[in-house]
C-alpha positions in Angstrom: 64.4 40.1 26.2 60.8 40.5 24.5 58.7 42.9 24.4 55.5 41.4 24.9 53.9 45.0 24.8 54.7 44.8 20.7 53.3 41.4 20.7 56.5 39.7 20.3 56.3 35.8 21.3 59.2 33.4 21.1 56.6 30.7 20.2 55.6 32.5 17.3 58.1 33.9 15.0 57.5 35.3 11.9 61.0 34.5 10.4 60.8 30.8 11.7 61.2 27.5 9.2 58.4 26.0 8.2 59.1 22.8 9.1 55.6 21.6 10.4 54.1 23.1 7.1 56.2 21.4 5.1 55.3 18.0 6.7 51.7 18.5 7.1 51.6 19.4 3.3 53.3 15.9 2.1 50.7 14.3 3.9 47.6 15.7 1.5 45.4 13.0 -0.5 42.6 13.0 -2.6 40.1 10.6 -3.6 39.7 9.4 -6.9 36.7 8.6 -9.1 36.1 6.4 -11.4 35.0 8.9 -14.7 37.5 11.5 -13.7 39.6 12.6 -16.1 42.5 13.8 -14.1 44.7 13.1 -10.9 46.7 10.4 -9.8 45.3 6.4 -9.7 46.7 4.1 -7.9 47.8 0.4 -8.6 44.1 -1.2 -7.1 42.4 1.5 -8.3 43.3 1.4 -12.0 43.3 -2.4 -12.0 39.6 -1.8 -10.6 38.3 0.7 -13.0 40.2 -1.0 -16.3 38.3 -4.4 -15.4 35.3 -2.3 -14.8 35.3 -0.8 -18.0 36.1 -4.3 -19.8 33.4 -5.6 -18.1 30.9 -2.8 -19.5 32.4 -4.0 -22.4 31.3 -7.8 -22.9 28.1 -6.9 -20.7 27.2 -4.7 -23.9 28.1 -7.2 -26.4 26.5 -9.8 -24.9 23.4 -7.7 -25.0 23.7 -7.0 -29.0 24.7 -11.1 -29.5 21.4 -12.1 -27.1 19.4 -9.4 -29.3 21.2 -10.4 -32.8 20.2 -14.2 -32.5 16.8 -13.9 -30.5 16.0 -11.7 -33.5 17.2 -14.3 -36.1 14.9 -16.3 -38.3 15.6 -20.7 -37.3 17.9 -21.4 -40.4 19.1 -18.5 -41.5 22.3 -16.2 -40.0 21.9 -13.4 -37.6 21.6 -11.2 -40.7 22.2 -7.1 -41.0 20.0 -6.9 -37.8 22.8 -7.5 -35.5 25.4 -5.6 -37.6 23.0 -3.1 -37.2 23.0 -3.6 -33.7 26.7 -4.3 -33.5 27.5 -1.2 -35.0 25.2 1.2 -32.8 26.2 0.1 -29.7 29.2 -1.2 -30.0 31.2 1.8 -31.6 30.0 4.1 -28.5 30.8 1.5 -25.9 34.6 1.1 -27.6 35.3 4.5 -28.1 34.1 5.5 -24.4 35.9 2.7 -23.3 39.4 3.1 -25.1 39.3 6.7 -24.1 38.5 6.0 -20.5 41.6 3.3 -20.6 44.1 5.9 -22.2 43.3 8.6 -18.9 43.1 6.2 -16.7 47.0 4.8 -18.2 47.8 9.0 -18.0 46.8 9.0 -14.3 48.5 5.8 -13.5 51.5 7.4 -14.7 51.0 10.7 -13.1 51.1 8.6 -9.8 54.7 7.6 -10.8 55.5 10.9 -11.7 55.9 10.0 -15.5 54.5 12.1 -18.1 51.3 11.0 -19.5 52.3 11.3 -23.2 54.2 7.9 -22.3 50.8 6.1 -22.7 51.6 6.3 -26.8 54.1 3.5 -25.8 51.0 1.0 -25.2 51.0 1.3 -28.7 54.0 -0.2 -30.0 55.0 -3.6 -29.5 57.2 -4.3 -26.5 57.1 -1.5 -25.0 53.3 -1.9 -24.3 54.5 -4.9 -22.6 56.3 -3.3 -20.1 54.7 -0.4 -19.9 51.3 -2.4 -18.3 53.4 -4.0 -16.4 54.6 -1.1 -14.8 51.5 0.5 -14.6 50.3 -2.7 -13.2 52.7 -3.4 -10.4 54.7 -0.3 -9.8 54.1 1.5 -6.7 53.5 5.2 -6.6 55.2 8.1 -5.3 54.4 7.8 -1.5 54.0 11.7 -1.2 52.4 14.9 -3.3 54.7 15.2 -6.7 54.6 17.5 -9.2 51.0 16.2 -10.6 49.3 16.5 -7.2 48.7 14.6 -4.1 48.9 11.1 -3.8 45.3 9.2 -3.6 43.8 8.8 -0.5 43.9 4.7 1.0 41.6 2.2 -0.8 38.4 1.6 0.8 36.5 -1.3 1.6 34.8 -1.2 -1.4 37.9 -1.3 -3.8 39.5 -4.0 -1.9 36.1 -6.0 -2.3 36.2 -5.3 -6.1 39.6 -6.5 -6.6 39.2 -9.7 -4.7 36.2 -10.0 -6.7 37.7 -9.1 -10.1 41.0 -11.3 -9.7 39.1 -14.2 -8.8 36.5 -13.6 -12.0 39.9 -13.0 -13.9 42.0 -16.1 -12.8 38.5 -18.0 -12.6 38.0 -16.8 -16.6 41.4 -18.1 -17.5 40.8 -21.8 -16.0 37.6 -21.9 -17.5 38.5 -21.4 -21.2 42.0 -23.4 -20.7 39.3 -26.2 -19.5 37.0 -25.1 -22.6 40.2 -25.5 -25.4 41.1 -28.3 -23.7 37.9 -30.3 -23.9 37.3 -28.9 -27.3 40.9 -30.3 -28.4 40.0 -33.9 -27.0 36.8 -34.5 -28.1 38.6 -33.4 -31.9 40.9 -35.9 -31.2 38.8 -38.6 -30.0 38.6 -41.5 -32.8 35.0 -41.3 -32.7 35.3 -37.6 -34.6 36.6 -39.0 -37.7 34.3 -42.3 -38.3 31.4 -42.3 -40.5 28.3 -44.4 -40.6 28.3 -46.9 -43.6 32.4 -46.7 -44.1 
């Protein structure tokens, strides 16, 4: 009973459900990067880019430290030199870094479809607690919610940085529990507290 003279096709109804649309829409990523300011992050991800940024971190201030004493006189302290130092590159490096943590916590929780102004939580006690925990080890929403569509699939590469990075992390740990632990023996050995001619 069509009319294919008006252009009229079974197969193509103009006052069909969209079904198929609907699907194919839930299905749309994007990829993140790691200085973007906005979108959803996922669990690897934001592990990957926090350590990244730490790292940046005690990369700089080893710098200023190797640079503070190389500089200092034999016998005397590191002296204004490295607070100068300190100061200069430290105070960018923190501020770029705390700000970068904060969007990256916002995005983490955009990927849980949480409001971002819960990242003020990381700053009271307790509640930061669980709140890097979730951000940490909850999954994200598995389709597009209302702060956009869920990030594309980890590469190669961040899986190979967060092998990397757990193993420098868990590696870290052992080696100053081995550190305080040597230090705390060779306080206690009897040898510490004996002096020559008593």
């Amino acid at each position: 009973m069509f009319n294919d003279q008006q252009g009229i096709n079974p197969m193509n109804q103009p006052y069909q459900a969209p079904e198929a649309s609907l699907g194919a829409g839930s299905e749309e990523t994007y990829q993140p990067k790691l200085f973007q300011t906005s979108g959803r992050l996922g669990r690897a991800r934001y592990f990957v880019y926090v350590m990244a940024l730490t790292m940046i971190t005690y990369f700089a201030m080893g710098l200023v430290m190797a640079v503070g004493f190389g500089s200092a006189s034999p016998g005397s302290g590191p002296g204004g030199l490295f607070i100068g130092l300190m100061l200069l590159v430290m105070a960018p490096v923190g501020i770029f870094t705390t700000v970068m943590s904060i969007i990256y916590g916002i995005r983490r929780l955009n990927d849980l479809n949480m409001s971002g102004w819960m990242i003020l939580l990381m700053f009271v006690p307790i509640a930061n607690f669980v709140i890097a925990i979730m951000l940490l080890f909850v999954p994200g929403s598995k389709v597009a919610n209302k702060y956009g569509p869920k990030p594309a699939p980890n590469g190669n590469g961040v899986i190979v940085a967060l092998v990397v990075l757990l193993l420098l992390f868990v590696g870290g740990f052992v080696g100053m529990g081995a550190m305080v632990g040597s230090m705390s023996q060779g306080m206690n050995s009897p040898g510490m507290y004996q002096m020559d001619g008593y």
